[in-house]
C-alpha positions in Angstrom: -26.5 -37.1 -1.8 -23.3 -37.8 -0.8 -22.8 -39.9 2.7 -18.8 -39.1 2.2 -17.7 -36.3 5.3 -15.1 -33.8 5.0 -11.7 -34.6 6.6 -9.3 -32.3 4.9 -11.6 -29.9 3.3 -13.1 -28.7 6.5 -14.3 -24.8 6.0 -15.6 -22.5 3.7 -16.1 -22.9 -0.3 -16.1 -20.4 -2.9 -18.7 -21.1 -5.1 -19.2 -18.9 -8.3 -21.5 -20.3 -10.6 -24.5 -18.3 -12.6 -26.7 -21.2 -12.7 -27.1 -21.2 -9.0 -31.2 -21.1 -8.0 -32.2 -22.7 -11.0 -32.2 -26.4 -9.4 -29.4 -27.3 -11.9 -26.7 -29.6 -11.3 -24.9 -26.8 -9.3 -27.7 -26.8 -6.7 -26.9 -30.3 -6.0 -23.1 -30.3 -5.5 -23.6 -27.1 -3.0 -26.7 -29.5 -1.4 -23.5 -32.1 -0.9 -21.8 -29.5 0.8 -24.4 -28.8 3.2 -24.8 -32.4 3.8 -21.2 -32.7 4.9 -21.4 -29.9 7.5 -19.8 -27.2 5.6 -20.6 -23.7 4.6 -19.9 -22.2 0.9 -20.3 -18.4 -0.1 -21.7 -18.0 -4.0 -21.4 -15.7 -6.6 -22.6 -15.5 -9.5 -20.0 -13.8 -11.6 -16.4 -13.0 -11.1 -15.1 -10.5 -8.9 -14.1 -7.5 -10.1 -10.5 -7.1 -11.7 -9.5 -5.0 -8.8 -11.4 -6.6 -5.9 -9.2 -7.2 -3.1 -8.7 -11.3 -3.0 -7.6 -11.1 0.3 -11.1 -11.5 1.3 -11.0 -14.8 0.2 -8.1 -15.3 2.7 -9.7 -18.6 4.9 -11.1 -19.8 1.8 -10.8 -23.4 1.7 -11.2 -24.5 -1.7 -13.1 -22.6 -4.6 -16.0 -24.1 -7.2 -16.4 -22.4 -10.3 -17.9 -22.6 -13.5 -16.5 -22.0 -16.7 -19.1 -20.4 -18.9 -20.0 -17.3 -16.2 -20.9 -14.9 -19.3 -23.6 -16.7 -21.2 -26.8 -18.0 -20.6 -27.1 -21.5 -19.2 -27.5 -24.1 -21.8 -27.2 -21.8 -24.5 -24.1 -21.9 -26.7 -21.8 -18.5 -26.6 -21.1 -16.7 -30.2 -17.1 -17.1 -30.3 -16.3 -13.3 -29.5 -18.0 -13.8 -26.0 -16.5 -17.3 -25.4 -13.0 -15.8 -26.3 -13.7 -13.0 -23.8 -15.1 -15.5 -21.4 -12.1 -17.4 -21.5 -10.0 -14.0 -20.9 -11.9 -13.1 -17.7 -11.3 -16.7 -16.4 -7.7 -17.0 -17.2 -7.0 -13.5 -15.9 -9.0 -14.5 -12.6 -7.5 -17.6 -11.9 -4.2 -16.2 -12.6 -5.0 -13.4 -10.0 -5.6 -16.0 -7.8 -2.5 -18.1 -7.9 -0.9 -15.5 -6.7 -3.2 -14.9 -3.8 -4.3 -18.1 -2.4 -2.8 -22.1 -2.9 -6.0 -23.2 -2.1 -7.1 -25.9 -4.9 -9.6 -24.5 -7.7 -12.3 -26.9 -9.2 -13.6 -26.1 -12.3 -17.4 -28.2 -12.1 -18.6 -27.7 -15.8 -21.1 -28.7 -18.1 -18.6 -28.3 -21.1 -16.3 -31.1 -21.9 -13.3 -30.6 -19.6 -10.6 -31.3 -21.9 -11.6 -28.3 -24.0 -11.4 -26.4 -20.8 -7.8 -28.2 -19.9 -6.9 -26.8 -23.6 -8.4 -22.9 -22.8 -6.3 -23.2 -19.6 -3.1 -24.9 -21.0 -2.5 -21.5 -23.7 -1.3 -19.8 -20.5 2.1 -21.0 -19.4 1.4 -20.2 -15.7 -2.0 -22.0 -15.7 -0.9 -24.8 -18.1 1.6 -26.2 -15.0 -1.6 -25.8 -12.3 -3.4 -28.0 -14.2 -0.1 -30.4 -15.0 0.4 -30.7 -11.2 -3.5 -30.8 -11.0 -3.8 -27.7 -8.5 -6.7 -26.3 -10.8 -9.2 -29.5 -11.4 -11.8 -29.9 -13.7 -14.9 -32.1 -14.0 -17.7 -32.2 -15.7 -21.0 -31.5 -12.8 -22.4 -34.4 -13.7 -19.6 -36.5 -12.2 -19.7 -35.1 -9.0 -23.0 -34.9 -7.8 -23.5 -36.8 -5.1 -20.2 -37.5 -4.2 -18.3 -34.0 -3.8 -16.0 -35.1 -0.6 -14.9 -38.3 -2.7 -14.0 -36.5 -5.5 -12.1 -34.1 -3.5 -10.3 -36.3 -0.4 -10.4 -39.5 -3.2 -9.5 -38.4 -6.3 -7.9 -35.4 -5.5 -6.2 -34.8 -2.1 -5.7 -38.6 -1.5 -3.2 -38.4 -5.0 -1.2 -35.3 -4.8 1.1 -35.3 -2.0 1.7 -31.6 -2.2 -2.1 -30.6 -1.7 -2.4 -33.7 0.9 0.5 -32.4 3.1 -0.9 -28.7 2.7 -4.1 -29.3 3.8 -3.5 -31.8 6.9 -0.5 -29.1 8.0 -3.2 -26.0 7.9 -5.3 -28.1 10.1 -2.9 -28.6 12.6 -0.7 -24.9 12.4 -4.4 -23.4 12.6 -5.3 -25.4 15.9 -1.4 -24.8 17.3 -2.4 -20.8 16.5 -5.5 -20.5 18.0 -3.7 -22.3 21.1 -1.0 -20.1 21.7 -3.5 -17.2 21.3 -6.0 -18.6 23.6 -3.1 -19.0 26.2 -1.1 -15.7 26.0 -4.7 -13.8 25.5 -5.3 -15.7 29.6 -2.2 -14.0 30.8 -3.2 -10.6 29.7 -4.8 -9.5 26.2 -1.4 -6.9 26.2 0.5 -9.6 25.8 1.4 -8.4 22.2 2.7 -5.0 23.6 4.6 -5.7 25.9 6.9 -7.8 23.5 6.2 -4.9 21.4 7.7 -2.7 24.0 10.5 -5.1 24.6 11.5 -5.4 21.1 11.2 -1.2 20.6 13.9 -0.8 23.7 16.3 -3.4 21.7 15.7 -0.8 18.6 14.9 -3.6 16.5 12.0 -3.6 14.1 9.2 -4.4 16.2 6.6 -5.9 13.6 9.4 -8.1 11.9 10.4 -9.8 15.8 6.8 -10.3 16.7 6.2 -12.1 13.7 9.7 -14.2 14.7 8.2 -15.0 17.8 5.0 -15.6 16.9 5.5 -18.5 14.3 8.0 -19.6 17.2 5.4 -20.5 19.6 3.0 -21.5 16.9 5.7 -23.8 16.1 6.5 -25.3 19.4 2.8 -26.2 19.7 2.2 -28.0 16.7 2.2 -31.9 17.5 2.0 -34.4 15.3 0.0 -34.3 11.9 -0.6 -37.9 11.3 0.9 -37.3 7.9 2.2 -40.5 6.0 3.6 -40.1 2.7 5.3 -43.6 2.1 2.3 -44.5 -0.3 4.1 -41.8 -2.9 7.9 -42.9 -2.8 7.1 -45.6 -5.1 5.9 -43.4 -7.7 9.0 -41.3 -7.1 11.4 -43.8 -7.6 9.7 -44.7 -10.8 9.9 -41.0 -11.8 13.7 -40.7 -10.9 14.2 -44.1 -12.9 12.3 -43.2 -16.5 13.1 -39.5 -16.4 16.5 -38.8 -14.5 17.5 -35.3 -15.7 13.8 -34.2 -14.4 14.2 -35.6 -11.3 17.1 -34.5 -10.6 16.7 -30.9 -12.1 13.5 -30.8 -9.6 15.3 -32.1 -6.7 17.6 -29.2 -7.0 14.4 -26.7 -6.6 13.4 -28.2 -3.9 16.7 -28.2 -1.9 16.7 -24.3 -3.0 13.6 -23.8 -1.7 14.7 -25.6 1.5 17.8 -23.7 2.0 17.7 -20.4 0.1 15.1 -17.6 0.0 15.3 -15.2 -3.0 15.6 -11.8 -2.6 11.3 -11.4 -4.2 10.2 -12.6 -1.2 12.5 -10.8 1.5 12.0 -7.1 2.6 13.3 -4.1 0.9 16.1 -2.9 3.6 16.0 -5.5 6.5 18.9 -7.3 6.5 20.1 -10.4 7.8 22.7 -13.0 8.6 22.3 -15.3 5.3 22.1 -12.3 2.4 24.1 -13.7 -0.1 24.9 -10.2 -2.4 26.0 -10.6 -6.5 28.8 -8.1 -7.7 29.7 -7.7 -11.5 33.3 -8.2 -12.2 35.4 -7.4 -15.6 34.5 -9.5 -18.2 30.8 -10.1 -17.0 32.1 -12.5 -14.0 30.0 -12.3 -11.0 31.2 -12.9 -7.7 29.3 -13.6 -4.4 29.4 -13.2 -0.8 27.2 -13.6 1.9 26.9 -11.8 5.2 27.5 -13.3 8.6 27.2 -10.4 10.9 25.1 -10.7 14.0 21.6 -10.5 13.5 21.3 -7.5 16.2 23.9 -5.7 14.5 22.1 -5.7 11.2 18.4 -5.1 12.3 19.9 -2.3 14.7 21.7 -0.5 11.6 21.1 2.2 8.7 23.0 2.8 5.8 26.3 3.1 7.2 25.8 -0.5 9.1 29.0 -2.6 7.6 28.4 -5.8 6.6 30.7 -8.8 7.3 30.9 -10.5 3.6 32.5 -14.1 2.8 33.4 -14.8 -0.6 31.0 -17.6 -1.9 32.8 -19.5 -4.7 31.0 -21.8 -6.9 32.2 -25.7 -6.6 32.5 -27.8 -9.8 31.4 -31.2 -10.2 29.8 -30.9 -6.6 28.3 -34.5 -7.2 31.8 -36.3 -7.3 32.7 -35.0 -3.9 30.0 -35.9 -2.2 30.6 -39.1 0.6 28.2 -41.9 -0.6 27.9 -43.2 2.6 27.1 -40.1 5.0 25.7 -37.5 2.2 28.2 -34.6 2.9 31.4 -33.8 1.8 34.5 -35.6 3.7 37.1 -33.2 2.0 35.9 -29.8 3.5 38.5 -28.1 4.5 38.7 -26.3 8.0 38.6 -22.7 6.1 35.6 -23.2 4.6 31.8 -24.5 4.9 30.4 -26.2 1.2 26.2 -25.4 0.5 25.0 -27.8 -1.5 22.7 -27.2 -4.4 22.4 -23.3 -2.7 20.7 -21.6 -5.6 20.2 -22.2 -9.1 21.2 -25.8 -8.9 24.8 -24.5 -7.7 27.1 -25.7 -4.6 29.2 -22.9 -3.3 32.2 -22.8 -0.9 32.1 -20.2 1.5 35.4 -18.8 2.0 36.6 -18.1 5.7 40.0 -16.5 4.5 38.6 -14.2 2.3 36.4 -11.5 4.5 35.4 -8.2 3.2 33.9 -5.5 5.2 31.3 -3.0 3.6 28.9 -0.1 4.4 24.9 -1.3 3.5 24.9 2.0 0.5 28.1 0.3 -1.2 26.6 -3.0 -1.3 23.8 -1.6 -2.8 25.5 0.6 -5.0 28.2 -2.1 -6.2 25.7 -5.3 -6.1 22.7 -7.0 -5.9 21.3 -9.0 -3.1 20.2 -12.4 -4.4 18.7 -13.7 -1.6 19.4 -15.1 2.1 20.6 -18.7 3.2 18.4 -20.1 5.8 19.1 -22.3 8.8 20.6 -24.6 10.0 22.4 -24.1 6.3 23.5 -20.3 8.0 23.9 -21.8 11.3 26.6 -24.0 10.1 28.5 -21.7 8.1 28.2 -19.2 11.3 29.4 -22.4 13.8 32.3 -23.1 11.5 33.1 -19.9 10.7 33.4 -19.5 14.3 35.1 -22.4 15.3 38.0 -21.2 12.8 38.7 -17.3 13.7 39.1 -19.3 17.1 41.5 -22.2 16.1 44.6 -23.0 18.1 47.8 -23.3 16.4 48.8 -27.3 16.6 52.7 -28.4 15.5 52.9 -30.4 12.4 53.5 -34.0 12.8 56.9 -35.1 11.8 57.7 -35.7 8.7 59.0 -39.2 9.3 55.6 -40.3 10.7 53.8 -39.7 7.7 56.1 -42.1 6.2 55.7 -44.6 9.4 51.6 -44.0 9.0 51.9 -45.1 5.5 53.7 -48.5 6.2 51.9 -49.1 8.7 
């Protein structure tokens, strides 16, 4: 039994596994979760394809087995292992896109034959590269579930470390803010409600704003460290350069930009950057930096403030080695770096265009939205130069004197 307690896998398992009651090796690892204090749910097959996964919403990490359609320590005749390994691949697949919680595969099978099953799937093959789906065989884990998992799991992948110690502390910060507002009045939700319905601005979207606000505000701090990883990182940029550096561009996209996929259908923001075809298959962006009021409160005939976004070449050679930005922005524009698709655009302050919501949508495409602070220096800048005062020129023979000198 293991004497290991949970620190970042506090909560509720998934376990789905049809050898469970049969005092097998299964029976043992959910004994080791009971042993650490925590609670699992088990199943003995797959949900249905069109059960709702949102039930597994506060799931903290999910057990399964991989042979759920045979009988236990019988062999499966190949048509049922190949439809076995269907029904796995199609649930796991379901459930990338429903939860980030980390699946372990505890088998009794060899697990690089299940690392092979998994890796024919393109999506599935990079879980298990970047190790978000795990497999073991039972035998190693019995009696000592919570090392395996904090260890050898949590302990060596930054991304599932940082994930798990930030729910911790956003789900504490939540159930703060709620437990304070709910003292003040439980119709403390309404009356923003109400607030937010006599600005004629959509209600559910600013609650949500304000919400993650004041969850915000309350988080403190994690005790995160990640300084055990930059070594590895710095070997990785070192040995394989063009990878790190195409993957540092995804993540500064995924800092700065939001694709359109994951905005909603007719809200519109400060930030929408919009794609329009020109002759010759030349696209052309702009993005919008009207008011935020203006464009929740509008319809169809809302107008749209657009700058032209033009795409910078050789970005890299411009930036300031000692300061990280670039020291040759001019004052009619604001440079993104690496904004989307690996690209740095200018945003042009000279070039404004001025357009009803139903033309954009007829004409082009949004693409997605730029983010803050990214947006909130464009707007700042953007600002500051509608508003410039006009300054003389310094003379001419200065420039020469300033040289000399």
């Amino acid at each position: 039994m293991t004497a290991a307690l949970p620190k970042l896998f506090k909560g509720i398992a998934l376990v789905i596994d049809n050898e469970i009651g049969q005092d097998g090796h299964i029976d043992e690892i959910l004994a080791n979760i009971r042993a650490g204090g925590g609670h699992y749910i088990s199943m003995a097959a797959l949900p249905a394809h069109d059960y709702d996964l949102d039930h597994f919403d506060r799931v903290a990490f999910f057990i399964m087995d991989w042979n759920l359609l045979g009988e236990p320590g019988v062999p499966m005749p190949s048509e049922l292992e190949k439809e076995n390994i269907v029904q796995n691949i199609a649930f796991l697949k379901r459930l990338n896109k429903s939860r980030h919680a980390p699946v372990f595969i505890f088998t009794n099978d060899e697990p690089a034959d299940v690392e092979a099953a998994l890796e024919t799937d393109e999506e599935l093959h990079r879980s298990v590269k970047d190790m978000h789906i795990l497999v073991r065989r039972k035998t190693d884990v019995v009696g000592q579930l919570y090392e395996v998992l904090e260890e050898q799991y949590a302990a060596v992948i930054p991304s599932v470390l940082t994930l798990k110690t930030w729910e911790r502390a956003y789900h504490k910060a939540a159930n703060q803010l709620f437990i304070d507002l709910h003292n003040k009045t439980p119709y403390w939700p309404v009356m923003m409600w109400q607030t937010f319905g006599a600005d004629d601005v959509p209600q559910e979207f600013e609650l949500i704003r304000l919400i993650n606000r004041l969850v915000e505000a309350r988080i403190g701090p994690m005790g995160l460290d990640l300084n055990a990883f930059v070594p590895q990182l710095e070997i990785h940029a070192k040995t394989q350069e063009a990878d790190y550096r195409q993957s540092m561009y995804r993540v500064l996209e995924g800092e700065r930009f939001l694709k359109d996929e994951r905005l909603t259908a007719k809200i519109f923001a400060p930030g929408d950057v919009f794609c329009f075809s020109r002759a010759g298959g030349v696209s052309s962006y702009y993005i919008n930096i009207r008011a935020e009021c203006d464009c929740l409160h509008g319809s169809d005939d809302t107008e749209l403030y657009l700058l032209r976004a033009k795409e910078v070449a050789d970005a890299e050679k411009q930036i300031n080695s000692e300061f990280g930005n670039f020291t040759n922005e001019k004052d009619n524009e604001a440079i993104v770096y690496a904004m989307f698709g690996g690209a740095t655009f200018s945003v042009k302050f000279k070039d404004l265009k001025i357009m009803k919501i139903k033309n954009i949508e007829k004409e082009g495409t949004r693409v997605g939205r730029l983010l803050p602070p990214f947006l909130t220096r464009v707007q700042q800048r953007y600002a500051a130069y509608i508003q410039r005062p006009g300054l003389p020129r310094i003379p001419a023979a200065m420039h020469v004197a300033g040289e000399a000198a």
